[in-house]
N, C-alpha and C positions, 0 to 999 in steps of 0.2 A: 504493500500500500504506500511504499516512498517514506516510512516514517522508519526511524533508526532506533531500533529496540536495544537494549543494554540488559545481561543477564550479569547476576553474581555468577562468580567462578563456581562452580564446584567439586567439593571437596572430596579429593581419591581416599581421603585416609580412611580406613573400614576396620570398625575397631576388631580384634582379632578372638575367636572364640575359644582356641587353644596356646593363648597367649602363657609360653613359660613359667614356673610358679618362679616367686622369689627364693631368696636361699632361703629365709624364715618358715616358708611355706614348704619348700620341702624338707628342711630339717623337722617341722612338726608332722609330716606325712609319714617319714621315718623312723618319730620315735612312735607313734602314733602304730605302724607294723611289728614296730619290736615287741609293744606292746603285748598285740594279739599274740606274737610268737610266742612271748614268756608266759602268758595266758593259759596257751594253748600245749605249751608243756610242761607247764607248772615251774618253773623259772624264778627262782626271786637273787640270785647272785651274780652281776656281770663283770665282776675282778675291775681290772683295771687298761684292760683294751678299748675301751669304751662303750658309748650306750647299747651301739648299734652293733652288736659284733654276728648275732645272726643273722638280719637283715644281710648286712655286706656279705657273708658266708652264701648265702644262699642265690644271690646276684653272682657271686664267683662261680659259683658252682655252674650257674648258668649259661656263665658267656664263657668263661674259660676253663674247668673241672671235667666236665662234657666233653668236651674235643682232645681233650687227654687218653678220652676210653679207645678201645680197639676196635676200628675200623668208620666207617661214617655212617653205615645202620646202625649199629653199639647208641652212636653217640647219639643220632636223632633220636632213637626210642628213649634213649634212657632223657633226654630232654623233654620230651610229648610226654613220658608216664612222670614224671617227676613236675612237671607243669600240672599234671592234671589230677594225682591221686597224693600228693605231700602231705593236702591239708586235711584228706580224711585216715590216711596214716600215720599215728604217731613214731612210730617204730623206722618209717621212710624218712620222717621228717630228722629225728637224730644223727640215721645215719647216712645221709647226706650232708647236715651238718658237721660233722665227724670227718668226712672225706674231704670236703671241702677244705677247712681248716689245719687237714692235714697236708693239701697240697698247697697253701699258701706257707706253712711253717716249711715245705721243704722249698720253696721261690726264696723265700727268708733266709735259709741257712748260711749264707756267705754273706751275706750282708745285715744282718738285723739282731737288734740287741737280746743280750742276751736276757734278761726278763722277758723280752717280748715273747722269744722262742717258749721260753719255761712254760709262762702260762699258754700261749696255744695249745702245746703239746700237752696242757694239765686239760682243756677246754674239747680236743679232741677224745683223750683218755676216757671225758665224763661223757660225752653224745653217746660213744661205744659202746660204756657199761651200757647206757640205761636203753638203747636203741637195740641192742642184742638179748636183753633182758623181755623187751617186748616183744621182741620177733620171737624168740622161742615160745611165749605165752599162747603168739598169733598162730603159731602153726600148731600147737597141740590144739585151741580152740579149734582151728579151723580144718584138720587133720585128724580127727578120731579115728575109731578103728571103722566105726560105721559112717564116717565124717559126709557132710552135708556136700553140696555142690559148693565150689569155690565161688565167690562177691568177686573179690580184688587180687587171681592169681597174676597178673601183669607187677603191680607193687609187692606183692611177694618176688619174684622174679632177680626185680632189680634189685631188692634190697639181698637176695642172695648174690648179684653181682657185684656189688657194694661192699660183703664180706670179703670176697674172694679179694677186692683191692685190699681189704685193710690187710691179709692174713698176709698176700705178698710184701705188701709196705713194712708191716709190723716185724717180718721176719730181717730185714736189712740193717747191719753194724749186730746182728747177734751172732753170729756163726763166730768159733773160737779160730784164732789166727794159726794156733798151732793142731794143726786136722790131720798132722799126720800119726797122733795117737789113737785116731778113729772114734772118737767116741759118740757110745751113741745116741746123746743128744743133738749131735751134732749132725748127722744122716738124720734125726725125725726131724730137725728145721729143714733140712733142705727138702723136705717130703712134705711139710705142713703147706704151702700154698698148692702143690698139687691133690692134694688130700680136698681141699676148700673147692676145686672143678667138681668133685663125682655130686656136689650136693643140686647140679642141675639134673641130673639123673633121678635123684630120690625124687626133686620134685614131681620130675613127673611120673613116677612112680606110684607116691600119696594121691598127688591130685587126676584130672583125667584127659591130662593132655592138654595143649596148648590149643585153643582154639583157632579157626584158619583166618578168622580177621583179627586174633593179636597182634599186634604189632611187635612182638616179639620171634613172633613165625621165623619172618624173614631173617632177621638177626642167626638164628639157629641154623638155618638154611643154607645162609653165605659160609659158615665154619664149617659145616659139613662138606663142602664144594672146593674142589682144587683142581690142578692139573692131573687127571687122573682121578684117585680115591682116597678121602685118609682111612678109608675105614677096608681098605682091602685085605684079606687074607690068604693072597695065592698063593696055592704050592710051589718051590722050587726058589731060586735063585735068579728069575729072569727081571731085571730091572734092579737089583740090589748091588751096589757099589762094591766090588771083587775087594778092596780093600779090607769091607768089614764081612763078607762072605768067610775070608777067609781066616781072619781071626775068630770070630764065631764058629768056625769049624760048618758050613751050612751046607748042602747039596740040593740033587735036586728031589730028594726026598723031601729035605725038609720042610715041616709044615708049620703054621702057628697055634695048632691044637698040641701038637708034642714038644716044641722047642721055644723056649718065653725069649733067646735070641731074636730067630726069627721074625715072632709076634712084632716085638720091638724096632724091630729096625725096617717092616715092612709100612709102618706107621712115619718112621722116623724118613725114611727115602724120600715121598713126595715132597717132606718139607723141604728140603737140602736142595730139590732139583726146581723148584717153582724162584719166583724173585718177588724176595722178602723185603715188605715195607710195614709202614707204620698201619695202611690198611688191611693187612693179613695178619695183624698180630693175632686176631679170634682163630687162625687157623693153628699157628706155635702154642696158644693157651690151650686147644681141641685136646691136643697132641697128650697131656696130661690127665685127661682126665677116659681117655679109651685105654689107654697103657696101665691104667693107676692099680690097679687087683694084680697085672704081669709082674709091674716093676717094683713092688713098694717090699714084698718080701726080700727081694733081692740085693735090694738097693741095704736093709737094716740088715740083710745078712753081710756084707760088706765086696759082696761079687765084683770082681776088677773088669769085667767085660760091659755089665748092667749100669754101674757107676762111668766106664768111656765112655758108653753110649746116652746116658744121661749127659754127660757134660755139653755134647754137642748140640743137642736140644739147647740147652741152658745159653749157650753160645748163640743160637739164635732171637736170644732177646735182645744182643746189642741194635741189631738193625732197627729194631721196633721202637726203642730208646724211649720207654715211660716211666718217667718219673716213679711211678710205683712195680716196676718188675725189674727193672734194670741193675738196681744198685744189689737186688736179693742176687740175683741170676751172676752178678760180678762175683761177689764172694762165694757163691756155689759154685761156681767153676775154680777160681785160684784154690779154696779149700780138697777137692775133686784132686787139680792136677796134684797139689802137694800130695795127698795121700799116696796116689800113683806115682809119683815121679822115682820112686826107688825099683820101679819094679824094670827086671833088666830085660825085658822084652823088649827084642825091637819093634815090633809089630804096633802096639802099646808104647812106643815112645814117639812113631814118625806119627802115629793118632793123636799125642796129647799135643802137638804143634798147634792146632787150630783152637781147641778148649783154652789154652795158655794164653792164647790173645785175642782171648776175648772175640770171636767171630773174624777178627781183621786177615788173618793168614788165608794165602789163598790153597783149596780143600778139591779143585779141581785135578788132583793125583789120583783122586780114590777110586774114579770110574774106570781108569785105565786096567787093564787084566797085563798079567805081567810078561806075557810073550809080544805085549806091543813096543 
């Protein structure tokens, strides 16, 4: 119409609905969790770590504790079931706190004071008792002889994989330095985290099987799967490294119903010949708990062939390098070669090369048959 209209500007700023809290606001969010935590498992002592010390534990746990486990199904499952069943598990709730706390005292260790360490390590010691004290309650409740159909076998599960870290963690700086006196407490440490595998067996033994939409399934699945088989039991010497064919004395009789060599090393092959990472560590931990009834006699009776062949395993944990298997698996193999090391085999001395360094020596001689 020719006439010059004039509008206000207007204003872009749109005020923000997920606008950041303050620090005030989320330090009262956060005592505000601990809260419920201490609540929720009866809590009234938090030492001198601070307010927050489960809070922050169980955020570790989260983003960093998790990706610790073996392989990347381990990790997601045990992230999904520990997201989803912590707060109706008290017994889940401990001992993931437990774990957690235990892996930040061991980030700690070279650098962090020593009160700090003290009480972690006292903070982990108590999640333990009282997280294992529940679980065992949980599983005779939930386990009778006529026992009910399982609620929550998934956070059962985990918290039986939860154990299995602590038993391997727990066992690390205990083995005596001097192991060439054999003693035999010192063969049942190196047996107690293989011992802590058979109890996924029981479970499913008690309970009635893993359901096929657990999220667990898959986990189970990938450790069962290799190049090849871990679970094979064929007759003969076809695919078994002439090296240990031959110290084993094995043919092609041999089978793993009459010879507990055999059994053991037919198990132990795939691992040796597949390429070991941090995501196949579920397959070197498998390895432990199919073998465990062959070898565990063996191993306290102090057998020099059962205890080589154990070492090599043990040696396969360097690759996997966790925080919770690794440091045990070091001192089981140096304990291992010591005991051996006098023994004037040679057969048994060009074997303990590879167990002596810790997985690093190269093991590629064994395949060779000796007219090559």
């Amino acid at each position: 119409m020719g006439i010059d209209c004039e509008y206000a500007a207007r204003s872009t700023t749109v005020a923000s609905s997920t606008s950041s809290p303050s620090s005030t606001e989320y330090s009262m969010a956060v005592t505000s969790a601990q809260t419920a935590l201490d609540d929720y498992l009866g809590l009234d002592v938090v030492g001198n770590l601070g307010q927050n010390t489960g809070i922050h534990a169980l955020r570790h746990f989260q983003t960093a504790t998790c990706n610790t486990f073996v392989g990347a199904h381990l990790s997601t499952v045990m992230h999904t079931v520990v997201a989803k069943e912590i707060w109706s598990s008290s017994y889940l709730m401990h001992m993931v706190l437990a774990v957690s706390t235990g892996h930040q005292r061991r980030l700690l260790q070279t650098h962090g004071q020593k009160e700090q360490l003290r009480e972690l390590g006292i903070l982990e010691a108590s999640h333990w008792q009282d997280g294992l004290q529940l679980y065992q309650g949980e599983l005779a409740r939930k386990f009778p002889p006529s026992g009910p159909a399982r609620t929550d076998f998934d956070s059962i599960i985990a918290a039986m994989f939860l154990t299995t870290v602590f038993t391997f963690a727990s066992e690390d700086g205990t083995l005596d330095t001097d192991f060439k006196t054999g003693d035999d407490d010192d063969f049942g440490r190196i047996l107690s985290p293989m011992d802590s595998t058979v109890g996924f067996k029981a479970l499913q033994v008690v309970g009635t099987g893993l359901d096929s939409d657990s999220p667990w399934t898959r986990v189970f699945y990938a450790a069962s799967k290799s190049s090849g088989s871990l679970a094979t039991d064929e007759q003969g010497i076809k695919g078994l490294p002439p090296a240990f064919v031959k110290l084993c004395e094995l043919d092609e009789n041999s089978s793993s119903d009459g010879n507990a060599y055999h059994r053991i090393l037919r198990h132990l092959t795939p691992l040796l010949k597949m390429k070991l990472d941090s995501q196949n560590t579920n397959k070197v931990l498998s390895f432990g708990g199919r073998v465990h009834n062959t070898i565990r006699p063996l191993v306290m009776a102090k057998d020099t062939r059962t205890l080589l062949l154990l070492s090599w395993w043990l040696s396969l944990f360097r690759v996997a390098d966790k925080w919770w298997t690794t440091g045990w698996a070091r001192e089981c193999c140096k304990s291992i070669v010591a005991h051996l090391s006098s023994i004037p085999d040679p057969r048994i001395q060009a074997l303990l090369v590879f167990p002596a360094s810790f997985g690093t020596a190269d093991y590629s001689w064994i395949w060779k048959n000796e007219t090559e």
